[in-house]
C-alpha positions as CSV (number, residue, x, y, z in Angstrom):
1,X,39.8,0.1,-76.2
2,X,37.5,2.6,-76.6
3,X,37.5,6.4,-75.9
4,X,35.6,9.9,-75.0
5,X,36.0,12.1,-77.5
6,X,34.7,15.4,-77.1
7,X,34.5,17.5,-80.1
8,X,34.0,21.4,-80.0
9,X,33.9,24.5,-82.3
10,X,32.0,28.0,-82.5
11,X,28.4,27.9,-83.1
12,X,27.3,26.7,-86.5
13,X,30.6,25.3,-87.0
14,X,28.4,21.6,-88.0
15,X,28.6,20.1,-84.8
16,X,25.3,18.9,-84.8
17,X,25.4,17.8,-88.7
18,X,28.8,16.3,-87.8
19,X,27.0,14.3,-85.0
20,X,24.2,13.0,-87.0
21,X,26.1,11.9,-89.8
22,X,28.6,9.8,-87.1
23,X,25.8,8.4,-86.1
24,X,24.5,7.3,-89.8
25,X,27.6,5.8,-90.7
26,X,28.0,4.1,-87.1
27,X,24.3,2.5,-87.9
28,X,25.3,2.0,-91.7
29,X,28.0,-1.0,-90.3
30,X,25.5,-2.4,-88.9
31,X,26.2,-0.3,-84.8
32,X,23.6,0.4,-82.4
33,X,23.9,4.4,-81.7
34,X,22.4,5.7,-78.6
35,X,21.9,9.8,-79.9
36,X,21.6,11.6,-76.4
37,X,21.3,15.5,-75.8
38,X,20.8,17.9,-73.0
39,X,16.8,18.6,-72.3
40,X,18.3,22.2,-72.3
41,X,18.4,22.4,-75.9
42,X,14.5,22.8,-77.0
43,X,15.1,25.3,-80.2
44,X,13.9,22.3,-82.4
45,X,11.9,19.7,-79.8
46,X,12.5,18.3,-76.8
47,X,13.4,15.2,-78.5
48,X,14.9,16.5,-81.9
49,X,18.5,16.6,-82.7
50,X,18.2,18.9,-86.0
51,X,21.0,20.7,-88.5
52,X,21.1,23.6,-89.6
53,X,21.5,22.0,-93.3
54,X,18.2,19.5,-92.5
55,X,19.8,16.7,-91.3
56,X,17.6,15.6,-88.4
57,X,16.9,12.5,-85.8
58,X,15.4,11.2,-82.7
59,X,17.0,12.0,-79.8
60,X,16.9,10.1,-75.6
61,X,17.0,13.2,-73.6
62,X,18.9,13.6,-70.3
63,X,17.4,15.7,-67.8
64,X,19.4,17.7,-65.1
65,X,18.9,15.0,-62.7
66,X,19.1,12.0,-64.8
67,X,21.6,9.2,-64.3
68,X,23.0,8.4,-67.9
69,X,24.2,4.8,-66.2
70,X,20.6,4.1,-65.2
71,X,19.1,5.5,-68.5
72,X,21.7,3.2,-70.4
73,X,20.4,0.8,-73.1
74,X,21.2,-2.6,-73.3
75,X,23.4,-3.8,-76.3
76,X,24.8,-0.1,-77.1
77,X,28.0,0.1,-79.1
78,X,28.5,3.7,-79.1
79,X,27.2,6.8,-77.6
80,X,26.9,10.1,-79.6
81,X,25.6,13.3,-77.6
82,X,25.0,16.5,-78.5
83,X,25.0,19.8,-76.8
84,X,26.8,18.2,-74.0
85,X,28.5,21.2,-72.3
86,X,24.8,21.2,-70.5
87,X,25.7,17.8,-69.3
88,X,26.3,18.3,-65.6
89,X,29.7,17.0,-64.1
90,X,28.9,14.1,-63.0
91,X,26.7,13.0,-66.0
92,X,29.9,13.4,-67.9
93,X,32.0,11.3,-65.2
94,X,29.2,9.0,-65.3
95,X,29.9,8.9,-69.7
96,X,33.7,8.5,-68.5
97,X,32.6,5.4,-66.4
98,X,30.7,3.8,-69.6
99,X,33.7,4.3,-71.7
100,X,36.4,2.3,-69.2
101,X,33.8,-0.2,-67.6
102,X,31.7,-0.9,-70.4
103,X,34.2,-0.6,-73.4
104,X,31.7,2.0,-75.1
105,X,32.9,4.8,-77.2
106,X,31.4,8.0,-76.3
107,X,31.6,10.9,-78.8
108,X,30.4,14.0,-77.1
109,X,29.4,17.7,-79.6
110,X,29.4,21.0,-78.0
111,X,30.4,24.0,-77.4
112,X,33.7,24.6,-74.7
113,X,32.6,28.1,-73.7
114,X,30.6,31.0,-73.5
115,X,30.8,33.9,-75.0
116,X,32.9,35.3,-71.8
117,X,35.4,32.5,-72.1
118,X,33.7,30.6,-69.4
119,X,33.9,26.9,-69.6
120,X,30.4,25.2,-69.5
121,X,30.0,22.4,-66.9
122,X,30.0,19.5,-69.5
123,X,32.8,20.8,-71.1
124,X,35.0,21.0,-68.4
């Protein structure tokens, strides 16, 4: 049965080196990864997912306005994505959906809130 996880902590806390090197040991037993961020994180390329410590790797971006269920590969046995408090509520419902429907494990990397305590959307 498989499960969101959503896994948070301060900035530079290695979320982002955490979530690459998930997804290398997912792909080293032989797993397709689908690595997915937030087009609102550009610091290192629109399609880069990069560490602080190097680690680095191509990444499917999800627009504002972008259906995750449409944008959905075939054959996909797990879903990492990072900087998902930019996800919008319903991308993240739609990640939910993935996880019960299609049996998928979704392991999501962010932050939980702003620097005000605010929650971001994704994270909620």
């Amino acid at each position: 049965m498989a499960k969101l996880y959503f896994k948070f902590g301060a900035m530079g806390s290695s979320k982002t080196a955490n979530a690459l090197m998930t997804k290398f040991n997912y792909e080293e037993k032989g797993k397709k990864v689908w690595l997915i961020k937030s087009a609102v994180d550009d610091r290192d390329g629109k399609a880069i997912l990069k560490s602080r410590i190097g680690l680095q790797a191509q990444a499917d971006v999800i627009e504002t306005n972008d259906s995750i269920l449409e944008k959905l590969p075939e054959n996909v046995d797990v879903i990492i994505c990072d900087e998902c408090q930019f996800l919008t509520e319903s991308q993240v419902d739609q990640l939910r959906m993935i996880v019960s429907d299609k049996n998928i494990p979704v392991l999501c990397f962010g932050l939980r809130a702003d620097f005000l305590t605010h929650l971001f959307p994704g994270s909620k």
